[in-house]
C-alpha positions as CSV (number, residue, x, y, z in Angstrom):
1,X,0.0,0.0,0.0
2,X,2.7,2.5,1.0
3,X,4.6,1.6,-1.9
4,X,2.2,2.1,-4.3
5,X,1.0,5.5,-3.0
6,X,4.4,6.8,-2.8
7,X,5.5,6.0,-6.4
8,X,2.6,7.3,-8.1
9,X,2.9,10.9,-6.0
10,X,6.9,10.9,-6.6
11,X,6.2,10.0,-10.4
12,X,3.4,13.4,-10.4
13,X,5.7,15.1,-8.1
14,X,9.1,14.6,-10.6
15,X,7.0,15.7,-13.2
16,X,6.4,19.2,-12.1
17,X,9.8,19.5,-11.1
18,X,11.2,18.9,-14.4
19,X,9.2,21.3,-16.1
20,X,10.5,24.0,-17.8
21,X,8.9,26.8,-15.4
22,X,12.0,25.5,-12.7
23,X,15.0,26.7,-14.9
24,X,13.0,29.9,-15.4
25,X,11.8,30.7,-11.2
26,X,15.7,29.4,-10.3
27,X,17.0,32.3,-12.5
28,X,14.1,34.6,-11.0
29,X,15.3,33.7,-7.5
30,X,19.0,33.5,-7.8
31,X,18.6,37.2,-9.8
32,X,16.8,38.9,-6.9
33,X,19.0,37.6,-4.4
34,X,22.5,38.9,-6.3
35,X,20.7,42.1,-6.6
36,X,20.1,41.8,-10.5
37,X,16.2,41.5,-10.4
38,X,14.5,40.4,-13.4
39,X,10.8,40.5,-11.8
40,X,9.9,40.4,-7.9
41,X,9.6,36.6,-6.6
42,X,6.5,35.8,-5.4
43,X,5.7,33.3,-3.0
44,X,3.4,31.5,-0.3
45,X,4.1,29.7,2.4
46,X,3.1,28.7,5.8
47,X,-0.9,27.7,4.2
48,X,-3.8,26.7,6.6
49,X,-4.1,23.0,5.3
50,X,-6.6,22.1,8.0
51,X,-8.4,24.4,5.9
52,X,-7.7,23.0,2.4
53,X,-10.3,20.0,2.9
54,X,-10.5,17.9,-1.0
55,X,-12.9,16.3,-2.0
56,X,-10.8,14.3,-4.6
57,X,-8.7,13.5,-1.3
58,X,-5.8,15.1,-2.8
59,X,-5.1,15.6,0.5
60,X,-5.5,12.9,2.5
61,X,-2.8,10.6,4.1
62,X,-2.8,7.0,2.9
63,X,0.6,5.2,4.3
64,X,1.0,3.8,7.1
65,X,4.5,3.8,8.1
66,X,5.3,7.5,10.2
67,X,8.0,8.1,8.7
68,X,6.5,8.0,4.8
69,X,3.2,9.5,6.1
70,X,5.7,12.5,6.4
71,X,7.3,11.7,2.7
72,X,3.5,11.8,1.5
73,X,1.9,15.1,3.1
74,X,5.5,16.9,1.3
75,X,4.8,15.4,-2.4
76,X,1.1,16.1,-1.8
77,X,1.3,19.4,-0.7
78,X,3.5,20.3,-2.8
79,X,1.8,18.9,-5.5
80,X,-1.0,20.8,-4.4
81,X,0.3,23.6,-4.3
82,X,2.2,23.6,-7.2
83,X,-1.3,22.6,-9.4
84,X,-3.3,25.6,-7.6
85,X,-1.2,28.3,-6.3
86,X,2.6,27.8,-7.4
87,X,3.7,31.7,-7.6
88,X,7.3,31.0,-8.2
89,X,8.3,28.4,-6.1
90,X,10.4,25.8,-6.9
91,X,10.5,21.8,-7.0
92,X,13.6,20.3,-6.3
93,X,14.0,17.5,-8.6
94,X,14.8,15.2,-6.0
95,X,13.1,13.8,-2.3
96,X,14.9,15.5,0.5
97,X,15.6,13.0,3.6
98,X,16.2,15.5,6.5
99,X,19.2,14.5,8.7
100,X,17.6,14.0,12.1
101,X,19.6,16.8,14.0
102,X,19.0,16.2,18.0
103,X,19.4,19.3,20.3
104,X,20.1,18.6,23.7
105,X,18.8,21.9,24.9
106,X,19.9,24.7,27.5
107,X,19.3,22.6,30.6
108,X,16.0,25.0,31.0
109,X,12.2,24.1,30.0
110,X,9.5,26.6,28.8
111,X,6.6,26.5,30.8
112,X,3.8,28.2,29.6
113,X,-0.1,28.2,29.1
114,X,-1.9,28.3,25.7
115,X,-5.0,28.5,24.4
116,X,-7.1,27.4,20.8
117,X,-9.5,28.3,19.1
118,X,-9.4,25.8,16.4
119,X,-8.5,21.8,17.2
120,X,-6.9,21.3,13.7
121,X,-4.7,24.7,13.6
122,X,-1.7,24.4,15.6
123,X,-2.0,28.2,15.3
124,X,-2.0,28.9,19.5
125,X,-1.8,31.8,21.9
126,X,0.6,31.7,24.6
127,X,1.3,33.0,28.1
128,X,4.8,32.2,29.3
129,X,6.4,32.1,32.8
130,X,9.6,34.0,33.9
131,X,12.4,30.8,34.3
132,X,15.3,33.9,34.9
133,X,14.4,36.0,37.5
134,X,17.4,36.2,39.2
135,X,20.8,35.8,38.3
136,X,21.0,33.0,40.3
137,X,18.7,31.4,37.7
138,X,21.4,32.4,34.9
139,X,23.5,29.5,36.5
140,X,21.0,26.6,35.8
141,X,21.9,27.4,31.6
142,X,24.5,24.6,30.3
143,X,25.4,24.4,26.9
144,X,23.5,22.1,24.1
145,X,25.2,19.2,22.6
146,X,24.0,18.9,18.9
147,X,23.8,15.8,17.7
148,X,23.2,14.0,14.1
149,X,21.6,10.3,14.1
150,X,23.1,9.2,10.7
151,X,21.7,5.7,11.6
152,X,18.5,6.4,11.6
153,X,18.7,8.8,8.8
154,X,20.7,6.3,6.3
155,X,17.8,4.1,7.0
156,X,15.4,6.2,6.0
157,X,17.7,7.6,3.0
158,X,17.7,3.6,1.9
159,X,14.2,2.7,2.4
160,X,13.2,5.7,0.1
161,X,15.5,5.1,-2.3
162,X,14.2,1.7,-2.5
163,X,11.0,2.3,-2.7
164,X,11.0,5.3,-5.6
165,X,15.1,6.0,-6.4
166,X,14.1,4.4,-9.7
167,X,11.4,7.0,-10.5
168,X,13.1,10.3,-8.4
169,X,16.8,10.6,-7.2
170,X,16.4,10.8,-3.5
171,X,19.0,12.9,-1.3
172,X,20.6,13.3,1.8
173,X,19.5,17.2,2.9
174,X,21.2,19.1,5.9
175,X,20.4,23.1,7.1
176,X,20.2,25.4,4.8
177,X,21.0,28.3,6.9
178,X,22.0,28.7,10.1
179,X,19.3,30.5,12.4
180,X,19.6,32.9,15.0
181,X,16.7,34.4,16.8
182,X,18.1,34.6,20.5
183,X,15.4,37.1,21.7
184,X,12.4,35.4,20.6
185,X,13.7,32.5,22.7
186,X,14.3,35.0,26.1
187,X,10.6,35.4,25.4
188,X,9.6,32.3,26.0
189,X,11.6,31.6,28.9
190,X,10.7,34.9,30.6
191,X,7.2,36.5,29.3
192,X,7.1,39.1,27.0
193,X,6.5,41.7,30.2
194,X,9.6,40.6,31.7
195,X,11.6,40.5,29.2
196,X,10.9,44.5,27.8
197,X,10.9,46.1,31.6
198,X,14.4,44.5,32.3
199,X,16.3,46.1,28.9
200,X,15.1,49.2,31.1
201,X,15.4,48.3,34.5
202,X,18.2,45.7,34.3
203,X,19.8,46.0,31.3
204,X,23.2,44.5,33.1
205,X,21.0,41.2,33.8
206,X,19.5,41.4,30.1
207,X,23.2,42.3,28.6
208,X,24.3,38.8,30.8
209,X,21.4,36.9,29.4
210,X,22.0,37.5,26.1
211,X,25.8,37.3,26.3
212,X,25.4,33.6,27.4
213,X,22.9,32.4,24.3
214,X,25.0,34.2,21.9
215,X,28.0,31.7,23.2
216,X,25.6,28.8,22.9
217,X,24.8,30.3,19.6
218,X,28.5,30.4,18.3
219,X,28.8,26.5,20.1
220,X,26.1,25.4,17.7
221,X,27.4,26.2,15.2
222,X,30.4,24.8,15.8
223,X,28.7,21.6,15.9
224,X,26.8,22.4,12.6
225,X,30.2,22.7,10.9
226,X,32.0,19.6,12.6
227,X,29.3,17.3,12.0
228,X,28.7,18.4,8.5
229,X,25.2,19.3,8.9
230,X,25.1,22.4,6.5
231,X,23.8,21.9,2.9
232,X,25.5,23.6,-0.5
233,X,22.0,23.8,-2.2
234,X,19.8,26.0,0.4
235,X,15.8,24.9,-0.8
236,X,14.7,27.9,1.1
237,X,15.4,30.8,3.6
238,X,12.7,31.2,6.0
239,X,10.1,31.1,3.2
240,X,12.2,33.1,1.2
241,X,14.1,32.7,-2.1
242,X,18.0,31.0,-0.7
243,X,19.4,30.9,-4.5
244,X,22.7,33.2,-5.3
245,X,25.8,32.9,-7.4
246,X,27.4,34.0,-4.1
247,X,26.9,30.8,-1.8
248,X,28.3,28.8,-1.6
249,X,32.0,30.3,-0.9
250,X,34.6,30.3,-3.5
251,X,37.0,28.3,-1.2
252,X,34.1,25.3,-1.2
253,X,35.1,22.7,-3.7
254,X,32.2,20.4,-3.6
255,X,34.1,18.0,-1.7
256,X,35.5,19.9,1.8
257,X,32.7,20.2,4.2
258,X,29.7,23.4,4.4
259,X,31.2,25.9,6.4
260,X,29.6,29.4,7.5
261,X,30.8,31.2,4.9
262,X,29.1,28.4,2.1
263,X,25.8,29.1,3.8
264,X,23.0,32.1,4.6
265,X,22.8,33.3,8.8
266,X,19.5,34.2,9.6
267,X,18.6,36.5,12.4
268,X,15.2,38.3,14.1
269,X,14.1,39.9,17.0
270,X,10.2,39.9,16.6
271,X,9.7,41.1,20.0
272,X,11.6,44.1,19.6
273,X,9.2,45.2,17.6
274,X,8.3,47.9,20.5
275,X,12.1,48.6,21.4
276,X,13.8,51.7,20.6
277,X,16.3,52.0,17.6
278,X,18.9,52.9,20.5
279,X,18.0,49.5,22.7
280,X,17.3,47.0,19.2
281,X,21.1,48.5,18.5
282,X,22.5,47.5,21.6
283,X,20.5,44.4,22.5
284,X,20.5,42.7,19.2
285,X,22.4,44.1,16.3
286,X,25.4,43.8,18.4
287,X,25.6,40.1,19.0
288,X,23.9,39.5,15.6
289,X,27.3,40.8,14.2
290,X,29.2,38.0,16.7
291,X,26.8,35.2,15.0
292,X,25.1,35.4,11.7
293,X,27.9,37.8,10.5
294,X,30.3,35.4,10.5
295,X,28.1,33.3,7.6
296,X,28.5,33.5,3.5
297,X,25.1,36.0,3.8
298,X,22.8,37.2,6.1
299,X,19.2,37.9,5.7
300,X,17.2,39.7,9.1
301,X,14.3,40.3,10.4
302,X,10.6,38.6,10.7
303,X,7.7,40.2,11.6
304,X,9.2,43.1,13.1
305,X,8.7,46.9,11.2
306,X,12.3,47.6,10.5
307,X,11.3,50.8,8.3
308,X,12.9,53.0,10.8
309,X,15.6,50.5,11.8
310,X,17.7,49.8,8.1
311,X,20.6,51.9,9.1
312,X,21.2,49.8,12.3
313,X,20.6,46.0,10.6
314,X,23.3,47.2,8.1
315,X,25.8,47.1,10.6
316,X,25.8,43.1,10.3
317,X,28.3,41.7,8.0
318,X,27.6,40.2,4.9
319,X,23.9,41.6,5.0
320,X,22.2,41.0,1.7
321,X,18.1,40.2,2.6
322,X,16.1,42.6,4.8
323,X,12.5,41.4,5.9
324,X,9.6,44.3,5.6
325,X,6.5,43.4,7.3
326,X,2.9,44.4,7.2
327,X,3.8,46.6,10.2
328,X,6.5,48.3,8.4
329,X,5.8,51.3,6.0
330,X,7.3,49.8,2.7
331,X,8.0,53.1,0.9
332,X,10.5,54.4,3.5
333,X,11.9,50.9,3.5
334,X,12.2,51.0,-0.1
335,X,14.1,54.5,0.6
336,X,16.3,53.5,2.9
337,X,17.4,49.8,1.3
338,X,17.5,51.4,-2.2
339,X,19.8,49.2,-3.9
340,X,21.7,48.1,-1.0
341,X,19.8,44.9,0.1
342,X,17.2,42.9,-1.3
343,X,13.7,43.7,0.2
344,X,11.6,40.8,1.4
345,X,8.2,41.8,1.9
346,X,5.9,40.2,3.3
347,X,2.0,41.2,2.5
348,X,-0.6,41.4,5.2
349,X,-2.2,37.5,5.6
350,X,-5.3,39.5,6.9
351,X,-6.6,39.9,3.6
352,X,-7.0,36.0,3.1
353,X,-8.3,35.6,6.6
354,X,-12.1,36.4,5.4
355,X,-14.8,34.9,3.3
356,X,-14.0,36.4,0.0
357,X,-10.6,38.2,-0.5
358,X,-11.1,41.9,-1.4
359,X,-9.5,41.9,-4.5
360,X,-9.1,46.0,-5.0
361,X,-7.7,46.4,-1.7
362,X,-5.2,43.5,-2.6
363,X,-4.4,45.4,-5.6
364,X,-3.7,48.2,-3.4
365,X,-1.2,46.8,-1.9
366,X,0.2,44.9,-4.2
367,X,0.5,48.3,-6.4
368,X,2.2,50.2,-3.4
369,X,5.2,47.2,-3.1
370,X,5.6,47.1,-6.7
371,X,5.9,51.0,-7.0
372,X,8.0,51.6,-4.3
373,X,10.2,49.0,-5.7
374,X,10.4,50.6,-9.1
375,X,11.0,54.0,-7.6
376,X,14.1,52.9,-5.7
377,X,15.4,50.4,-7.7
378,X,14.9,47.5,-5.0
379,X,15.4,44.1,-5.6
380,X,12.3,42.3,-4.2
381,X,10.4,39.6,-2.9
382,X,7.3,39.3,-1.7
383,X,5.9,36.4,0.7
384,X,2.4,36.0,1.9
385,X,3.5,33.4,5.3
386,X,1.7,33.2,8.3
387,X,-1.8,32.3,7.2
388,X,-3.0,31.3,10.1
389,X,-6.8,30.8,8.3
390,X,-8.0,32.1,4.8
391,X,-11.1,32.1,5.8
392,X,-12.0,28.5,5.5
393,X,-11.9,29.5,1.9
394,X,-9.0,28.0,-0.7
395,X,-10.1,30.0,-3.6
396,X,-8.5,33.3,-1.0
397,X,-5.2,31.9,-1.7
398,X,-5.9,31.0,-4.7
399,X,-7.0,34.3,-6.4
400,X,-4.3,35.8,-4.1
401,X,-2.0,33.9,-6.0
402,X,-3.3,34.9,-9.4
403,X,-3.5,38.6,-9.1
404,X,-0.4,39.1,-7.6
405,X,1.1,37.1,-10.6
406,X,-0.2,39.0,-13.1
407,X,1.0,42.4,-11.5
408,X,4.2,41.1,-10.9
409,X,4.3,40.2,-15.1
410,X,2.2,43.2,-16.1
C-alpha cells in the first residue's frame, strides 16, 4: 500500500519539477537575491491546510509507516500547491531526507499556558512564565550538545530510495541556513513583560542573558560545521528565495565540508518590535554581528517593522536580505534599502483571513510594493507566510496567487 501510493505521488511530483517553469523561477530567485532583479519573486508559504479539505482526497494521508506518512503530506502538498497556487516556487528535482539533527537543549524548560480556538490549527496563543528571574537562575543554563543520528537517517535515506530511487533521485538534505533568533527565545523563557521592563530596569542582567545564548549560539554552530550538517543547495530561507551565485563560498570545492561562509545566517528579534532604535542596537544588532555575521550572507528580520531600523541592521556583515513586514511602511523601507539589500516583503495574511478576498484592496497593496520598488530600484520579494486561516476558503489563496502574478508580469 505505502509503496504504491508513494510511487505514483513521486512520479506526479518529478514531473512538475522537471518542467521547464524551474529553470525559469531558479534564474528569478537567484537574480533577486544577487541584486540583478528580473521581476519580484512571489511566494506563499506557511498555508492553513486544516483548511484546504478535498474532495478528490488530494489531501488525505494514505501510508502507514510514520516516517513515509511525512514523505507523502510533502509530495502532496506540494503537488497541491504547485497545481493551484505555485507563484514562483520551486520543485527540487529530487526527495529530501532531513538529517535527524538532536538538540540537547539549555538545561532550561518553557513553561507556559496556551489556548485554541481551532483543534486542527496548531496556530496557539501563549502565556509564558519567567524561568530567569534572578541571576541565580542564569546558573542553571549549560550548553547544548548537537547531535546527528546518521543511523536512523541512512535508513530512511535507503528505504526511500528503494521504494522510488528508480522514479526520483532521493538525497541526503542538511540546514540550509544557520538560524539565530536569540530574543524570541528570552521570550519564552521569561514572558514578554519581563523580558521588555528589564532592557530598562536591568539592562546589566539582560546584557548577561543574552551574552550567554549568543556563546551557545556560536557552540552550535560549531557543531553544525564539525558534524557536517550544512547543505550547499539551500531549498529555502525562511520562506524566502535562498538561491545566489554568491553561496556557496569560492573556497568550497564540492568535496571539503559546508562551512559558515558556504551558507545564509539568519537572524530576528520579533519582539523588539516595540524597542527603541537605540536598545534594538545594543541588545541585538550587536551580537547579531558576533553570529550570523560570521556566515556566506545574512538575511534579518521577521515580523518586526524595520522601516525606521535599516541603518542599524546594516551594521551586520555580509547583509544582503532585509525582511519588511505588514507593520512596516514599505516606501520608507524602499528608501532606505534602495539598492543596498534585497527587500523581502511580506504582505498582510489578513486579507486571506475572510470569506472572500477583497481583490481591490489586494491590488492596493500589491501596487504600493511594486511602485516603491520601481521608484528605488529594490530588488524584491514578496511572501504572503503566516496564514494562520484564509477564511476556510481556498479560492482566497488561490485568487491571491493569481492577481499578484499578473501584476508582478504586467
Amino acid at each position: 500500500m505505502d509503496r504504491d501510493v508513494l510511487r505514483q505521488l513521486a512520479w506526479m511530483y518529478y514531473s512538475y519539477a522537471r518542467d521547464d517553469r524551474m529553470a525559469k523561477n531558479k534564474r528569478l530567485h537567484m537574480a533577486v537575491n544577487d541584486l540583478e532583479m528580473l521581476r519580484p519573486v512571489v511566494l506563499l508559504d506557511t498555508i492553513p491546510w486544516h483548511e484546504l479539505d478535498c474532495p478528490d482526497d488530494a489531501l488525505t494521508l494514505q501510508c502507514d509507516d510514520p516516517f513515509l506518512r511525512e514523505v507523502e503530506w510533502f509530495l502532496r502538498t506540494t503537488i497541491y500547491q504547485y497545481k493551484n497556487m505555485p507563484g514562483d516556487m520551486i520543485i527540487p528535482p529530487y526527495l529530501p531526507v532531513k538529517k535527524i539533527i538532536t538538540n540537547s537543549g539549555i538545561g532550561v524548560d518553557i513553561h507556559e499556558d496556551t489556548l485554541k480556538t481551532d483543534e486542527r490549527n496548531d496556530i496557539v496563543s501563549q502565556k509564558y512564565f519567567d524561568q530567569f528571574e534572578t541571576a541565580a537562575d542564569l546558573e542553571r543554563i549549560r550548553f547544548p550538545t548537537i547531535s546527528y543520528n546518521e543511523v536512523e537517517t541512512i535508513r530512511r535515506y535507503e528505504m526511500l530510495g528503494e521504494l522510488v530511487g528508480d522514479i526520483i533521485p532521493v538525497k541526503l538534505q542538511g540546514r540550509s541556513y544557520f538560524g539565530v533568533t536569540i530574543w524570541d527565545e528570552i521570550a519564552q523563557y521569561r514572558g514578554v513583560t519581563n523580558l521588555l521592563v528589564d532592557l530598562y530596569d536591568r539592562p546589566d542582567f539582560s546584557h548577561k542573558l543574552v551574552s550567554i545564548l549568543t556563546d551557545i549560539a556560536l557552540s552550535r554552530l560549531e557543531q553544525f560545521e564539525a558534524l557536517d550538517l550544512f547543505d550547499n543547495e539551500p531549498a529555502e530561507l525562511h520562506c524566502t528565495p535562498a538561491l545566489t551565485k554568491a553561496l556557496p563560498s569560492a573556497g568550497y570545492n564540492g568535496a571539503n565540508k559546508v562551512t559558515r561562509k558556504d551558507v545564509w545566517g539568519r537572524g530576528a528579534a520579533q519582539i523588539f518590535a516595540s524597542v527603541s532604535r537605540e536598545m534594538h542596537d545594543e541588545f541585538d544588532i550587536e551580537y547579531m554581528k558576533r553570529t550570523i555575521g560570521q556566515c556566506g550572507l545574512v538575511y534579518y528580520g521577521c515580523c518586526e517593522p524595520l522601516d525606521k531600523k535599516i541603518d542599524i541592521v546594516a551594521k551586520i556583515p555580509n547583509l544582503r536580505k532585509i525582511s519588511i513586514s505588514p507593520w512596516a511602511d514599505v516606501e520608507a523601507s524602499a528608501e532606505a534599502i534602495n539598492t543596498q539589500f534585497v527587500l523581502s516583503v511580506k504582505p498582510h495574511p489578513s486579507s486571506v483571513a475572510v470569506a472572500q478576498l477583497d481583490e481591490d484592496a489586494l491590488r492596493k497593496e500589491i501596487g504600493k510594493i511594486i511602485g516603491a520598488c520601481k521608484k528605488h530600484k529594490c530588488a524584491c520579494d514578496i511572501v504572503l507566510k503566516d496564514i494562520s486561516t484564509c477564511g476556510h476558503n481556498p479560492t482566497n489563496l488561490i485568487r491571491w496567487e493569481q492577481i499578484v502574478m499578473d501584476m508582478v508580469m504586467g
